[in-house]
VOMI-657808 format. One record per residue (C-alpha): x, y, z. Coordinates in steps of 0.5 Angstrom, whole numbers. Layout:
# residues N
ATOM | x | y | z
ATOM | X | Y | Z
...
***
This chain:
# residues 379
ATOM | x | y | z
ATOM | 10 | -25 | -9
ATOM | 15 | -20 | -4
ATOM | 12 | -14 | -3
ATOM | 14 | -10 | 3
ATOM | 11 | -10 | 10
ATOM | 16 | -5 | 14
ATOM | 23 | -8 | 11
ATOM | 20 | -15 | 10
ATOM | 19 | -17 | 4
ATOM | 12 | -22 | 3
ATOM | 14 | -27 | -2
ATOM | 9 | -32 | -4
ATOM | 14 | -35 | -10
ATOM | 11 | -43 | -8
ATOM | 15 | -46 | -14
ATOM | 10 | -51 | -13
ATOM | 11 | -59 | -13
ATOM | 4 | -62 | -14
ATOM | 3 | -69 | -13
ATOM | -5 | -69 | -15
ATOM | -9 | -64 | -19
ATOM | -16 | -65 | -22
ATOM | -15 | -67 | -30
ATOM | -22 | -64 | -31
ATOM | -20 | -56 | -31
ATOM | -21 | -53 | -36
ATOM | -19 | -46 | -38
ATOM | -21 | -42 | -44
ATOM | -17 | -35 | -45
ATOM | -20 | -29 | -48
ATOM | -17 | -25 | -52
ATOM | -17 | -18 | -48
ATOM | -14 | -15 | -44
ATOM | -14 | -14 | -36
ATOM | -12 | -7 | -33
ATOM | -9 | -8 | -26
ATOM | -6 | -4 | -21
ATOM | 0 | -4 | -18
ATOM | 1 | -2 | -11
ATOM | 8 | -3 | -7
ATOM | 10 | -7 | -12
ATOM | 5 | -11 | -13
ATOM | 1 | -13 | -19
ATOM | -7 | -13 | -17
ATOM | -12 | -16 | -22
ATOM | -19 | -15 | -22
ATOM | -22 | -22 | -23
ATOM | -30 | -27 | -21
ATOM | -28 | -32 | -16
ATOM | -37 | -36 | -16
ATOM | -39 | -30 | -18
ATOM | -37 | -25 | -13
ATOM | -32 | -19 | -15
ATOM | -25 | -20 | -12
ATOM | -18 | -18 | -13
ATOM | -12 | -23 | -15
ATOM | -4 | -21 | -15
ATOM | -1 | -23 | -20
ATOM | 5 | -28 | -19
ATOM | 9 | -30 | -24
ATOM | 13 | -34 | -19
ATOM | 7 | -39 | -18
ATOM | 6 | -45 | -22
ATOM | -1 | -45 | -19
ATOM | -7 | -41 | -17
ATOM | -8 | -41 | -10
ATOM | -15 | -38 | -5
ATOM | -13 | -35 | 1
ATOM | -19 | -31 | 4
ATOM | -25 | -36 | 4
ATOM | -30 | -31 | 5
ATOM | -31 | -30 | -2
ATOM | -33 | -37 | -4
ATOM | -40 | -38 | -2
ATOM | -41 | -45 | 2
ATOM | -34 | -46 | 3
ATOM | -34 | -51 | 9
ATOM | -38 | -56 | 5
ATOM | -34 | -56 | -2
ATOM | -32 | -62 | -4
ATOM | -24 | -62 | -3
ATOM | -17 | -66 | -6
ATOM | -11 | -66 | -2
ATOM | -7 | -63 | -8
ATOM | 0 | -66 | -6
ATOM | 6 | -61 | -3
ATOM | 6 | -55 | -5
ATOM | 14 | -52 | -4
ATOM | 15 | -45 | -3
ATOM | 21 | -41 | -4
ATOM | 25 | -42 | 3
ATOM | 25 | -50 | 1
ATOM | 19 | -52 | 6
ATOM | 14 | -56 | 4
ATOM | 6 | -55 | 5
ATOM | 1 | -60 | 5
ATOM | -4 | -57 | 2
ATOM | -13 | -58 | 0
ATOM | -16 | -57 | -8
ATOM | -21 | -54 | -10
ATOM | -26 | -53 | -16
ATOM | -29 | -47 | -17
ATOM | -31 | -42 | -23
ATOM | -26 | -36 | -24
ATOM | -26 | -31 | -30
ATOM | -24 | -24 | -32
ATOM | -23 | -21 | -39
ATOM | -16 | -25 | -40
ATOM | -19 | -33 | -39
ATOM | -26 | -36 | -36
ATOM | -27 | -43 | -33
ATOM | -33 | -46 | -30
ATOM | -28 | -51 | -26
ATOM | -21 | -48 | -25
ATOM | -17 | -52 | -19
ATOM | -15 | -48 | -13
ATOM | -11 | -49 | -9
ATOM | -13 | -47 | -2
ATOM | -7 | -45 | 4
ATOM | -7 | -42 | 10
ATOM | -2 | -37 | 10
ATOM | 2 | -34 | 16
ATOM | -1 | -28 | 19
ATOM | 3 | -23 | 18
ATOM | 0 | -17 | 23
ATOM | 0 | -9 | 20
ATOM | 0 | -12 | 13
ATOM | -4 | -9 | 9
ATOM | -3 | -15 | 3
ATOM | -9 | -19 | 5
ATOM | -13 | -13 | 5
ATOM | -12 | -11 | -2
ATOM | -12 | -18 | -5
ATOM | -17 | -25 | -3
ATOM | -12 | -30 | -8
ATOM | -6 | -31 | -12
ATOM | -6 | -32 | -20
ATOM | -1 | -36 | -23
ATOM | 2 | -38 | -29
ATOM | -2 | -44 | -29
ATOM | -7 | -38 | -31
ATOM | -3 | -37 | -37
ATOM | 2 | -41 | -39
ATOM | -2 | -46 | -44
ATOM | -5 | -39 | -47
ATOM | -6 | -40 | -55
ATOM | -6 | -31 | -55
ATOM | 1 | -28 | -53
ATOM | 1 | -24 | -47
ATOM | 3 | -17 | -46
ATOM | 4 | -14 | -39
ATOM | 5 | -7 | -41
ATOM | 8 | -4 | -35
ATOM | 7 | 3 | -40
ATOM | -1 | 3 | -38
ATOM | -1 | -2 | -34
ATOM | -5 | -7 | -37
ATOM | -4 | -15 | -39
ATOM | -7 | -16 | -46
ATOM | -8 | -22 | -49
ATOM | -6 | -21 | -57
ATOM | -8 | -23 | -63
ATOM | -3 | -26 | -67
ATOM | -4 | -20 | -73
ATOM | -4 | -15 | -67
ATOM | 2 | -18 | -64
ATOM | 7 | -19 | -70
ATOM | 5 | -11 | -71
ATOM | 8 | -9 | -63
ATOM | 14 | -14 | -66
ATOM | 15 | -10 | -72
ATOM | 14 | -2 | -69
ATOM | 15 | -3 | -62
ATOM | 22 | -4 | -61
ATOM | 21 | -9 | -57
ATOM | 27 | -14 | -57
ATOM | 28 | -22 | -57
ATOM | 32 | -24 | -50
ATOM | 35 | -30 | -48
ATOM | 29 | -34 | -44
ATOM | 25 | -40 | -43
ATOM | 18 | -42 | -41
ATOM | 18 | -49 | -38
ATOM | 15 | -52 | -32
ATOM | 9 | -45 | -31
ATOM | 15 | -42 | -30
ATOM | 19 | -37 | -35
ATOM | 26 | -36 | -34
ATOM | 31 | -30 | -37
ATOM | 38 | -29 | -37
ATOM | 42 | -23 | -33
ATOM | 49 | -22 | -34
ATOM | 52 | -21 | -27
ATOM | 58 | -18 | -26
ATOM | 60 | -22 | -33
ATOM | 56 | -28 | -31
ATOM | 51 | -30 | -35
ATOM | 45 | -33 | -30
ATOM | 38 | -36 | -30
ATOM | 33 | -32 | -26
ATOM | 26 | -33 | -25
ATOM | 21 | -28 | -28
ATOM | 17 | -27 | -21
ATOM | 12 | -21 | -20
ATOM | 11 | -24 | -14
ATOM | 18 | -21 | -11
ATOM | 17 | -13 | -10
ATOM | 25 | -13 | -10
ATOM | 30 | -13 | -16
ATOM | 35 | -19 | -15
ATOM | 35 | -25 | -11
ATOM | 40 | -29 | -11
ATOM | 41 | -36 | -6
ATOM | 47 | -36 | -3
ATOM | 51 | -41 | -6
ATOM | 59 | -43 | -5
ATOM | 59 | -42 | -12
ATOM | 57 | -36 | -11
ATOM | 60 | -30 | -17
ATOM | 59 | -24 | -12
ATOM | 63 | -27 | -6
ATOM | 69 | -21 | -6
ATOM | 64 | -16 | -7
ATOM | 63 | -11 | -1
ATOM | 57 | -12 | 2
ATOM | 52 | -11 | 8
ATOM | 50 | -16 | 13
ATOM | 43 | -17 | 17
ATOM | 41 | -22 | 20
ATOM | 33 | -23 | 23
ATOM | 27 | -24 | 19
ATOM | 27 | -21 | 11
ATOM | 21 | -24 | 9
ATOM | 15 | -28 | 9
ATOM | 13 | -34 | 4
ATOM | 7 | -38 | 4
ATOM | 9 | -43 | 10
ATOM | 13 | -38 | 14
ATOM | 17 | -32 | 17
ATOM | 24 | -33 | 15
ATOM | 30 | -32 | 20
ATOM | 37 | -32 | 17
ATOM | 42 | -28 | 15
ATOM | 41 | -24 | 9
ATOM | 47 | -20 | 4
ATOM | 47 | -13 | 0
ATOM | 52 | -13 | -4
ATOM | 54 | -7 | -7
ATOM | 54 | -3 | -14
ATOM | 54 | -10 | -18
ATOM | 55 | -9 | -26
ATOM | 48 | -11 | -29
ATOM | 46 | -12 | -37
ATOM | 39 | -15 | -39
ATOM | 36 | -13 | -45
ATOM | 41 | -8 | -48
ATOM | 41 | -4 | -41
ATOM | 46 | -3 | -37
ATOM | 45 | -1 | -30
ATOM | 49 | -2 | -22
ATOM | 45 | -4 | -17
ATOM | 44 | -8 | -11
ATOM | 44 | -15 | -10
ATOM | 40 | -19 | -5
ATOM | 43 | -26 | -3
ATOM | 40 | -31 | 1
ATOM | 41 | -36 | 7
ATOM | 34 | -37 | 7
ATOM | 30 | -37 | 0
ATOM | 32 | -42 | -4
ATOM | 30 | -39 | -12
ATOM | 34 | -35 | -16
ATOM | 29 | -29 | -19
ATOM | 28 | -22 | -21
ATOM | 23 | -17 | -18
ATOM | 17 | -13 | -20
ATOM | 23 | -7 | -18
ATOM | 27 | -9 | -24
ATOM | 21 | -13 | -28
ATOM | 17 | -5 | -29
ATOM | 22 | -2 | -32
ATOM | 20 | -6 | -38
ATOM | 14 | -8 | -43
ATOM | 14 | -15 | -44
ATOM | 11 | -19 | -50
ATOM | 11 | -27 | -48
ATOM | 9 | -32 | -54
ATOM | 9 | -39 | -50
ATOM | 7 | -43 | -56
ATOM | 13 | -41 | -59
ATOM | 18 | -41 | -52
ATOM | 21 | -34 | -54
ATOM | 19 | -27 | -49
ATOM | 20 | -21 | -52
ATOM | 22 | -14 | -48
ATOM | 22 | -5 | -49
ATOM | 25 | -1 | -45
ATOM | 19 | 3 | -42
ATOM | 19 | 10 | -38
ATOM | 20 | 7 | -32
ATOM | 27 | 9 | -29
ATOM | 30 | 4 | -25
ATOM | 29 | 5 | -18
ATOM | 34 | 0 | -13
ATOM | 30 | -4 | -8
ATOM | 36 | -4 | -2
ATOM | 38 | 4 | -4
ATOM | 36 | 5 | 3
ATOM | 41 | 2 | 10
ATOM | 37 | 1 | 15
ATOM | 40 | -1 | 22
ATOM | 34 | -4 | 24
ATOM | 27 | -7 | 23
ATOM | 21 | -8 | 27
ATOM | 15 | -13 | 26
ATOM | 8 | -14 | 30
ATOM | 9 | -22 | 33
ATOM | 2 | -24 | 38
ATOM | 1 | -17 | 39
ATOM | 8 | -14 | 41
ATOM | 13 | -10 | 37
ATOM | 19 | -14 | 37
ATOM | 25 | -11 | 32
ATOM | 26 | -16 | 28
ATOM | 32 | -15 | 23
ATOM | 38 | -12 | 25
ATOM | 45 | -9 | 21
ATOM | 51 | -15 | 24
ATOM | 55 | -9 | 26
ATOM | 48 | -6 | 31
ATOM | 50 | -8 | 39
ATOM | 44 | -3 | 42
ATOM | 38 | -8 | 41
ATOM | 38 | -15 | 39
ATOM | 33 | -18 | 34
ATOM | 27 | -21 | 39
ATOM | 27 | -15 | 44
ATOM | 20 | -13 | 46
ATOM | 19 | -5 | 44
ATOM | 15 | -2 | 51
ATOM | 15 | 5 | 49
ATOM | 16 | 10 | 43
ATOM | 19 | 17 | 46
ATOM | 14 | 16 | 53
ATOM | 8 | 13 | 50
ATOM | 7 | 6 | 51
ATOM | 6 | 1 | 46
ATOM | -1 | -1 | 45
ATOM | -6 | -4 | 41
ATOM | -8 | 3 | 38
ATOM | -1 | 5 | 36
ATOM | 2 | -2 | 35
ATOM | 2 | 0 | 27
ATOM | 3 | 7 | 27
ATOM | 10 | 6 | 31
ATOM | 12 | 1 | 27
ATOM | 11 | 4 | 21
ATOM | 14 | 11 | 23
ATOM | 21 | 6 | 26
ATOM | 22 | 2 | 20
ATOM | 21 | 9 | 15
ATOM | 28 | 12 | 19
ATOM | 34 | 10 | 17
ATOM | 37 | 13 | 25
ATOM | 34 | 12 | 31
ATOM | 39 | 15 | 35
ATOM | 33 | 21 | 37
ATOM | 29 | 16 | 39
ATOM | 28 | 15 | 47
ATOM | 26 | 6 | 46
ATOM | 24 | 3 | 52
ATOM | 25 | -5 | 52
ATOM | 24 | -11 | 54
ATOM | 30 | -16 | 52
ATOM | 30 | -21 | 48
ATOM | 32 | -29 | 52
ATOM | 38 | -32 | 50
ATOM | 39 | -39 | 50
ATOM | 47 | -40 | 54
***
């Protein structure tokens, strides 16, 4: 997932390699339907996990399911666990990770012995992501589903249809077959970039738009763009440090759409996806059995991710207020330099979130009176 902590963005696309995973899982899908809610950009369901009611993002990202709060499962230390083998998460970094059976259910699938991955995430602090949900519910949830899904950004709800009521949305719905693959608990569609047709990975997990790596044969290399440099996003090993690019106004057609919108090109995530910013302004209709995905126009209007240039961002690092990103052309504070104090109010732990918040809404900081410590550099 990539939601926003400041101008982070949180990204939790494992795109998991797993070397070990428990053949007696089973899971038996309900055909219903799941209503969700969608909180900066990110896609929370209801579900059971041992009985106890929890909420789960939504990450199409994710090949596998995972558990990251284990107050939710009762006698967790003393469950028995398999090492699953590596998990690799989208900054290309691998992670070992443990595997554990346990009963999941909600009104779209119920299983009594469901494999989860258990990962300790990078504490991120001043994020509220952790606090609205206890795992991540991924394709493996899906992707075998004898019913078509449907998530339907219109009354933002999943359904699992009936072949009747399915073939009835086909016929009087409006939607439309796009170029797409599922494969691997992953779905593909394809986006024409400025006259290029690329794959992109279907990805509730990114709260953004569109995510490219930054490649040497990258299309958009003599586009005008913005450089940054810090930290843009936390996966499931890490908080990245890198360069990352904004180009500008790219031409982008998909589903009988065309729209201008900034791009985000990375030096430090390695997939190629499309976000909930871009993916919500569509009803989505996806038939596994049948390999084809299915999409409408809804009443969405596209919003741009990047729509604001911000010179700086700010995170919380063991308990001090550290500007963590920085536009290239910014000389007054560098990324790593320790913020002491806001406009004569020292920096404590009653207000380190407040502040933060309040830095990384404003684009100018020129009204701001900062004191700071600099960060080491290394000659």
């Amino acid at each position: 997932m990539k939601s926003i902590v400041g101008l982070i963005i949180t990204t939790l696309l494992f795109g998991c390699t797993v070397s070990k995973w428990p053949k007696e899982e089973k899971i038996n899908q309900i055909k219903g339907a799941e209503w969700f809610r969608l909180i900066n950009k990110q896609i929370f369901v209801d579900v059971e996990i041992e009985n106890n009611k929890t909420r789960f993002m939504l990450d199409t990202g994710s090949r596998v399911s995972a558990a990251i709060d284990t107050t939710i499962i009762p006698n967790f230390c003393q469950r028995k666990f398999l090492q699953g083998g590596l998990l690799k998460s989208a900054d290309d970094r691998m992670i070992r990770h443990s595997v554990f059976l346990a009963s999941v259910k909600s009104n779209l699938f119920k299983s009594y012995n469901k494999a989860l991955a258990y990962i300790k995430m990078p504490i991120v602090s001043c994020n509220t992501f952790n606090r609205n949900c206890s795992g991540i519910l991924g394709l493996d949830f899906f992707v075998n589903n004898k019913f078509p899904t449907c998530i339907d950004f219109t009354n933002n709800k999943i359904c699992n249809l009936s072949k009747n009521h399915f073939e009835q949305l086909l016929k009087s719905k409006n939607f439309v077959p796009i170029k797409s693959y599922c494969q691997s608990n992953q779905i593909v569609v394809f986006l024409l970039i400025g006259g290029h047709e690329l794959p992109f990975k279907l990805d509730t997990g990114y709260s953004g738009s569109i995510l490219m790596p930054n490649k040497k044969n990258l299309v958009l290399k003599h586009r005008t763009k913005t450089e940054y440099s810090g930290s843009f996003f936390q996966t499931a090993t890490s908080i990245t440090s890198g360069v990352e690019y904004i180009f500008d106004g790219v031409q982008i057609s998909f589903g009988g759409q065309d729209f201008t919108s900034k791009v985000n090109v990375s030096t430090t995530i390695k997939t190629q996806s499309i976000g909930v910013s871009l993916i919500q302004c569509f009803d989505w209709l996806i038939d596994y059995s049948n390999n084809k995905v299915y999409i409408k126009k809804n009443q969405n209007n596209f919003q741009d991710f990047y729509k604001r240039q911000f010179a700086y961002a700010t995170l919380v690092q063991n308990g001090k207020l550290v500007i963590s990103c920085k536009e290239k052309s910014q000389t007054k504070f560098q990324v790593g330099d320790q913020i002491t104090s806001f406009n004569g109010t020292k920096i404590s732990a009653e207000n380190l979130c407040q502040i933060m918040e309040l830095l990384n809404k404003t684009d100018d900081w020129s009204s701001f009176n900062l004191e700071i410590i600099p960060v080491k550099r290394n000659f």
